[in-house]
C-alpha positions, -999 to +999 in steps of 0.1 A: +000+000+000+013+031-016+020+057+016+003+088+017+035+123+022+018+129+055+019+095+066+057+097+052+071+126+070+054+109+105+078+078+097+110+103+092+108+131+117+095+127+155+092+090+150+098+085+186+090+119+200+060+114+226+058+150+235+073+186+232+068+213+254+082+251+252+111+257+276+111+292+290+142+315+279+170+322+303+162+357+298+129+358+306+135+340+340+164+363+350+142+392+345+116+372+367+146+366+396+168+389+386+204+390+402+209+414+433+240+432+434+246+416+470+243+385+453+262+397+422+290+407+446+294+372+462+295+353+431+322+379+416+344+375+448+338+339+451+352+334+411+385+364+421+391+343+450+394+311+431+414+323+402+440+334+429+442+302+447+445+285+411+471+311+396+493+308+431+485+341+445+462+332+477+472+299+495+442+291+511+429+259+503+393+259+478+370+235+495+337+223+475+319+210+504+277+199+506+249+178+493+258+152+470+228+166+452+201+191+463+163+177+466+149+197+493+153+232+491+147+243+532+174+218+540+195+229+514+195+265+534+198+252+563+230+236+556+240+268+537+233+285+568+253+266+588+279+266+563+283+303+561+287+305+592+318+279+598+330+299+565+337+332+580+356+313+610+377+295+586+385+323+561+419+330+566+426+289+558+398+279+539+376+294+506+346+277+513+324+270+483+290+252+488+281+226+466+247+229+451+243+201+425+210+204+405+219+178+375+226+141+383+244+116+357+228+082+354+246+053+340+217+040+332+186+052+346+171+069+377+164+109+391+182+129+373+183+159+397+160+186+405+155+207+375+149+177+358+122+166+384+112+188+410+087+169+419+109+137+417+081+116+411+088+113+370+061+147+360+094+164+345+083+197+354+119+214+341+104+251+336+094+251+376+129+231+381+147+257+367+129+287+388+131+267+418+170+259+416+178+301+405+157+307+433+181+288+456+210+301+444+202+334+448+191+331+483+224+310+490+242+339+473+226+370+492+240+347+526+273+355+512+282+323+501+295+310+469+279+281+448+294+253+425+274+233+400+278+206+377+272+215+343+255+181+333+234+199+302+248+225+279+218+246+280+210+247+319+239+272+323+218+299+308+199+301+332+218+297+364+256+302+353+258+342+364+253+329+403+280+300+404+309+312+412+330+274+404+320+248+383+324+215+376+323+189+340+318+156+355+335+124+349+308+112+324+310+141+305+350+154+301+355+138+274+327+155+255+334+183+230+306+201+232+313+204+275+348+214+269+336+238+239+308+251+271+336+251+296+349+277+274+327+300+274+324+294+309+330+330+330+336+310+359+369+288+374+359+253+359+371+218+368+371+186+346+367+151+363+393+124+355+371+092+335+354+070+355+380+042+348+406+067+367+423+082+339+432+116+340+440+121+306+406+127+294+406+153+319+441+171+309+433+170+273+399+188+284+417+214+299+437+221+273+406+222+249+388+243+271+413+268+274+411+275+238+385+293+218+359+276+201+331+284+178+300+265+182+261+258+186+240+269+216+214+287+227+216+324+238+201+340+265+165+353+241+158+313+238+167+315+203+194+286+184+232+302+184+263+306+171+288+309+200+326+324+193+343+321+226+379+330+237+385+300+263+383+295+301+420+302+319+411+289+346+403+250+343+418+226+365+420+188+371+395+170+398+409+137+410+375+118+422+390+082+418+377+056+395+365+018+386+395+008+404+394+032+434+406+062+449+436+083+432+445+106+461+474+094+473+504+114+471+518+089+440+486+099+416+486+138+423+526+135+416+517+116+386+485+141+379+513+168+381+535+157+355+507+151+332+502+187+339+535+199+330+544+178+303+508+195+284+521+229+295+491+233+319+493+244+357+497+223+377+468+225+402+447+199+408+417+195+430+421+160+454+413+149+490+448+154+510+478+176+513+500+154+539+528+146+513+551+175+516+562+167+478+527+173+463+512+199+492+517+224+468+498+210+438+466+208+458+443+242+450+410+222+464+395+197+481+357+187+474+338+169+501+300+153+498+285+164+531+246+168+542+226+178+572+224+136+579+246+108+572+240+084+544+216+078+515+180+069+508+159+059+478+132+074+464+096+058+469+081+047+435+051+073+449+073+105+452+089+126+481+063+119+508+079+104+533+114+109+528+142+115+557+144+159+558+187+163+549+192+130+538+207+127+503+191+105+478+219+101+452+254+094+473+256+085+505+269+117+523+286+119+553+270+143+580+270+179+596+283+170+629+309+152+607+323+176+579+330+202+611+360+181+625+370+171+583+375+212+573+389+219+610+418+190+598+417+209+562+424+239+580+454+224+600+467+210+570+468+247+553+486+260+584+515+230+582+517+236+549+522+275+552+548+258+578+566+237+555+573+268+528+583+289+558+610+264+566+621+256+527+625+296+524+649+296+558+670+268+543+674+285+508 
């Protein structure tokens, strides 16, 4: 039976397209929450301050610490608030960046954070997902604290990117052009995540990528399809978050991470989990830690939120509050011996 053109063009476009909905434009949500200048100041000093820690000029150590991901948005400020407030003790050691995480990577499938599902019960409700996590952001900014995201989609940014102050391209996703063509363009410090076999390669070859300039296809801030010309992101680093085979922390991979570094002509500053070993102290710019108002992880009912345990994560098991305090007090100890330790090496010179 001979096919009709309209029953034709059903068979080549949209074939497995259930739906489409309109997505509202960045701009038109940052006029609805538009940025504060207390909030614009936070974000700007939170990105001066990490450019100086990764360019050698402030040796305080960067520390990404909070929710593996965000799902509740009154716990989220609650640990902001009591964030904050450990921050301004710890200032002179620590630049303390909360980590608000609104995209999640599934390997296969699952919740895939809370602009994607705000309701997390599979209704997909991204235009309220996306007003509900700038919303955050700008109230976690106005405490006078700076955020870091994942930038899981390269179209999310738009609409949150001019309140994070560091950012992150995970391990699922450094190896992607277009991510390293968006961390270009990125106005913010960026790190890349080594693969999720271990390899840092991946992740040094991003950097190098992303700190050219690129010319490519996005979206711009009126909603409408674009053609991006950037002039690259200086300040990318490497994120050490172990692998398949397990952690790469120890003093023997950042030493290693380092002279992958070198050899590419990049920095070498690398984001990890210890400064101990006096031979690689130096390399360490940051530290990132997954912390939450309650220790552990829980799953999400097949009905939706009701019933779920307020400040417990429900992507990685986190450790707690009462935890992270005594964790960034040893961070802070480890800044001061290693402030120490170049003290001394300048004596013996």
């Amino acid at each position: 039976m001979a096919l009709t053109f309209k029953d034709a063009l059903s068979r080549l476009e949209n074939s497995r397209v259930k739906s489409t909905r309109p997505l509202i434009p960045p701009q038109i949500l940052q006029e609805d929450l538009p940025l504060t200048l207390s909030a614009a100041q936070t974000v700007l000093q939170g990105r001066l301050a990490v450019e100086r820690v990764l360019r050698g000029d402030d040796d305080r150590l960067v520390v990404v610490v909070g929710p593996c991901s965000v799902h509740n948005v009154e716990a989220a400020i609650e640990y902001a608030k009591l964030l904050k407030e450990y921050a301004d003790t710890a200032k002179d050691d620590l630049l303390i960046v909360m980590r608000v995480y609104f995209e999640k990577p599934r390997t296969t499938v699952g919740w895939k954070g809370l602009i994607n599902d705000p309701e997390l019960n599979g209704s997909f409700q991204i235009n309220k997902g996306l007003r509900i996590a700038r919303t955050l952001l700008l109230d976690i900014a106005k405490l006078g604290l700076p955020a870091g995201c994942e930038f899981l989609d390269t179209i999310t940014p738009q609409y949150t990117a001019d309140l994070v102050s560091w950012g992150a391209i995970g391990a699922r996703t450094t190896e992607s052009q277009v991510h390293r063509e968006l961390t270009s363009a990125l106005s913010m410090p960026t790190g890349f995540k080594n693969s999720t076999d271990g390899s840092i390669g991946v992740a040094v070859d991003a950097c190098r990528a992303a700190r050219s300039g690129h010319v490519f296809l996005s979206v711009g801030k009126e909603g409408l399809s674009s053609i991006v010309e950037t002039t690259g992101n200086p300040d990318v680093h490497v994120i050490l978050r172990g692998g398949a085979q397990g952690p790469n922390y120890a003093a023997e991979y950042v030493r290693d991470a380092g002279q992958k570094l070198a050899k590419a002509g990049l920095p070498q500053k690398i984001m990890a989990r210890q400064l101990e070993s006096e031979d690689t102290a130096n390399i360490i710019m940051g530290v990132m830690l997954e912390s939450n108002l309650v220790e552990g992880r829980q799953d999400i009912p097949n009905s939706g939120p009701a019933g779920l345990k307020y400040g417990l994560s429900v992507t990685d098991a986190c450790i707690s509050w009462e935890t992270t305090v005594p964790v960034l007090d040893r961070l802070r100890e480890g800044v001061r011996a290693r402030r120490e330790g170049v003290k001394n090496r300048a004596k013996n010179e």
